[in-house]
C-alpha positions in Angstrom: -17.5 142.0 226.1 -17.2 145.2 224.4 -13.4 145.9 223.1 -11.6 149.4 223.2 -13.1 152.1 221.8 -15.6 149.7 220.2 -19.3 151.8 220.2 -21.2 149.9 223.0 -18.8 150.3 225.8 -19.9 153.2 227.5 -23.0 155.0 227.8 -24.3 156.3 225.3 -24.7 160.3 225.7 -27.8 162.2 226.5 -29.3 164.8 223.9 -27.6 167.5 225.8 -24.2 166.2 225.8 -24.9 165.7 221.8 -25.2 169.1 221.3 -22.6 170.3 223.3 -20.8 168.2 221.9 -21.7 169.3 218.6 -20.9 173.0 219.4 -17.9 172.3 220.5 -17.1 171.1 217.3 -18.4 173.1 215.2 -16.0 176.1 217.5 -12.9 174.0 216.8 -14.0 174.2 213.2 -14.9 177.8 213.4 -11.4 178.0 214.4 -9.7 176.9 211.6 -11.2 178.8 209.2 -9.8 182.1 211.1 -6.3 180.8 210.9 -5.9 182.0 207.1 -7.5 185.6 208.4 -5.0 185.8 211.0 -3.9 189.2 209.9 -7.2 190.5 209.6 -8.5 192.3 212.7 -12.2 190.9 212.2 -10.9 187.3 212.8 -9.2 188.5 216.0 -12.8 190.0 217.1 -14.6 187.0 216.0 -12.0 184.5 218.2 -12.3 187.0 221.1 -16.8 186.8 220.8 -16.4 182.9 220.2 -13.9 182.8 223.6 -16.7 184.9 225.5 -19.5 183.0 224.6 -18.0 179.7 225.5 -17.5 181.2 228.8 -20.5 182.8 229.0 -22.9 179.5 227.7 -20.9 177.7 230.5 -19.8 175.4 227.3 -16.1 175.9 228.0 -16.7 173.4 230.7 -17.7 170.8 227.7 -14.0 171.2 226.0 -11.6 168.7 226.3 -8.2 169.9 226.9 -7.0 170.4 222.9 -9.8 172.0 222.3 -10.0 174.3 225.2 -6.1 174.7 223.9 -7.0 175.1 220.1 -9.9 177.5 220.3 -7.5 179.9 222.6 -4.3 180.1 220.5 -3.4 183.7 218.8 -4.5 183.6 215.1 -1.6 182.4 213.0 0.2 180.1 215.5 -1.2 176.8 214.2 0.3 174.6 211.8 -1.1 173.3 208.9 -1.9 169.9 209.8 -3.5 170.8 213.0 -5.8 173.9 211.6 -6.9 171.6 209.0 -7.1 168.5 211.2 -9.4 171.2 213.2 -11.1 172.1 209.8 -12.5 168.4 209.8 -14.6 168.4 212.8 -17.2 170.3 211.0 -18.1 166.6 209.5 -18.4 165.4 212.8 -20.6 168.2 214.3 -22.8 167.5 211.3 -23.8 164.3 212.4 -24.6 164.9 215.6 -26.2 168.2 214.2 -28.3 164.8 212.3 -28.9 163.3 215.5 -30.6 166.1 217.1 -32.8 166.7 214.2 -30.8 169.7 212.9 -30.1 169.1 209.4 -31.0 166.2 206.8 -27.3 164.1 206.4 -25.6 165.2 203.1 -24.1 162.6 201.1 -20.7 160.6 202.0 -18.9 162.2 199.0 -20.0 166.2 199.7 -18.2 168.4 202.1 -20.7 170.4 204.3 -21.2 174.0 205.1 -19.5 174.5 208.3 -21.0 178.0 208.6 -24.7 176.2 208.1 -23.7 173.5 210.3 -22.9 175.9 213.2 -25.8 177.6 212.7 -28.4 175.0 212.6 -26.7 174.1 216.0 -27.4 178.0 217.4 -23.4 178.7 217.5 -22.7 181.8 218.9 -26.4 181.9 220.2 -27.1 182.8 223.9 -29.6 180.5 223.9 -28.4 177.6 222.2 -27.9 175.3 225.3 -31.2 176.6 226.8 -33.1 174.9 224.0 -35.1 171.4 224.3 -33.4 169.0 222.1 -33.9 165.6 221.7 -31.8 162.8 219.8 -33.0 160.2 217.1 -33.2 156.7 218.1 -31.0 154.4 218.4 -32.2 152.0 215.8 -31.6 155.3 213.4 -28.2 156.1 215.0 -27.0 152.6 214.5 -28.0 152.8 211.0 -26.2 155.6 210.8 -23.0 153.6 212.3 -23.2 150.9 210.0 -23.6 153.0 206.7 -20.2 155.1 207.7 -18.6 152.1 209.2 -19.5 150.2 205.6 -18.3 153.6 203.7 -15.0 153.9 205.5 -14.5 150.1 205.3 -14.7 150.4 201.6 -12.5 153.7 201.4 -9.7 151.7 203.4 -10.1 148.8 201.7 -9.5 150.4 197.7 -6.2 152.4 199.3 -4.9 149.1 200.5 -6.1 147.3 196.8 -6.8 149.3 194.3 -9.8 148.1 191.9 -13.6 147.6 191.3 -15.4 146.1 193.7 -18.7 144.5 194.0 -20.0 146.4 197.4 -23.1 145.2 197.6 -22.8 141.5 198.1 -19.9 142.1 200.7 -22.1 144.7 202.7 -25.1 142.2 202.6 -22.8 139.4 203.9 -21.5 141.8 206.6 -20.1 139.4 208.8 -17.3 140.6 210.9 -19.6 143.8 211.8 -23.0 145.0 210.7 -22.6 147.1 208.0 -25.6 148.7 205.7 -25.6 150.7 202.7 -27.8 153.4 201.3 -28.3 152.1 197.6 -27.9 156.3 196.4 -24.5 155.6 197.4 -23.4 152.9 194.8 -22.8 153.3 191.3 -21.6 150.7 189.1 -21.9 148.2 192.2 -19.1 150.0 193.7 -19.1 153.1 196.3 -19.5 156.3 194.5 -17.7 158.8 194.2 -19.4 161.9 192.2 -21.3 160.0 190.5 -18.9 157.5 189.0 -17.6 153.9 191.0 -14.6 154.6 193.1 -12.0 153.0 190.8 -13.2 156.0 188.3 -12.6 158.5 190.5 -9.4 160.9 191.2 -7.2 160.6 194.0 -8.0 163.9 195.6 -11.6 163.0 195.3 -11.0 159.6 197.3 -8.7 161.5 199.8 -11.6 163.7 200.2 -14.4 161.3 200.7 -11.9 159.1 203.0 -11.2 162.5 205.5 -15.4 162.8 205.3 -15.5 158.9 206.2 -13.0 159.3 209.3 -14.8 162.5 210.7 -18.3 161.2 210.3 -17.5 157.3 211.6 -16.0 158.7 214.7 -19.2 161.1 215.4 -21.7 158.4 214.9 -19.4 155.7 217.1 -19.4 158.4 219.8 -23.1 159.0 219.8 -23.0 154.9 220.1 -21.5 155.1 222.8 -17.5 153.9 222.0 -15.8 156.3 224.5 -17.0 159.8 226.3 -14.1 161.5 225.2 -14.9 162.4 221.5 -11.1 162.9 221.0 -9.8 159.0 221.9 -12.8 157.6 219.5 -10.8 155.2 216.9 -13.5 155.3 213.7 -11.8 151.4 213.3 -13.1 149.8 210.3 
């Protein structure tokens, strides 16, 4: 028996559902990055195309309700934690952008490019959902799950007790989950952080790698199949 939001419990989704999925994301991201431009009439014009070509790609349909909400509200009426709560989903529509063979996966400490995630995914394109698209395995995807499942694990783990940490061992044992771990992502033994084991690093470096952990667990538990609705996936670690 599968347990709440635990990746397994639902089917997992088809290729086309990944990239809508992923488009829709990526437009939620899009989003918040016109919310600092809100006086600038370009952003309004670039909201207004976005809005037309959701309709027009039939992709509105995809949106769950804050979304569909989000992508509509005038420039300037979000708050901060929500337009950069909305900023975040760019992580998440890079891994699925991975899934479909879009881009290579960037590493669990570096922010991507929203603006070349989007566009690897054909946002704004007429014919973006028109295309063929096919997803990677699921022995890659679960990979995938247990690497930012082991990642976010470890992130959680040094907020709650500070201090070195011999990851290795402890991923190897796994035990109360399958976990993995790409050996370019140690250092020291430890997760890395720039480089450096986490204990070395700065705490807006660790915030930072923790928001990438959140985004990117939730995406690949969703592409596992841990709930249809991308917003009520818990990236539980």
């Amino acid at each position: 028996m599968y347990g709440p939001g635990e990746p397994g419990r639902h089917p997992r989704p088809q290729a086309g559902q990944a990239l809508q999925r992923a488009l829709a994301l990526a437009s939620v991201a899009a989003r918040a990055g016109l919310e600092a431009r809100a006086a600038d009439p370009a952003a309004a014009e670039l909201q207004a195309r976005m809005l037309a070509w959701l309709d027009r790609s039939g992709l509105s349909a995809a949106l769950e309700p804050g979304e569909a909400r989000l992508l509509a509200a005038p420039l300037g009426t979000l708050d901060t934690a929500e337009a950069t709560d909305a900023g975040w989903r760019a992580e998440g529509a890079h891994v699925l952008a991975w899934a479909l063979g879009r881009q290579p996966l960037q590493p669990h400490d570096r922010l991507v490019d929203p603006y070349e995630v989007a566009g690897s995914l054909g946002f704004l394109d007429a014919a973006a959902l028109a295309a063929a698209v096919e997803l990677r395995g699921e022995r890659e995807i679960d990979t995938l799950l247990a690497r930012q499942l082991a990642i976010h694990w470890r992130l959680r783990e040094y907020a709650l007790r500070p201090g070195p940490m011999e990851f290795a061992p402890v991923v190897a044992s796994g035990g109360w989950a399958r976990l993995d771990l790409d050996a370019q992502a140690l250092a020291g033994g430890d997760l890395a952080i720039d480089g450096e084991p986490i204990d070395r690093a700065g705490a807006a470096a660790v915030e930072r790698c923790t928001s990438i952990a959140v985004e990117r667990h939730r995406a690949a538990s969703w592409l596992a199949g841990a709930d249809p609705v991308y917003a009520d996936v818990e990236a539980v670690t």
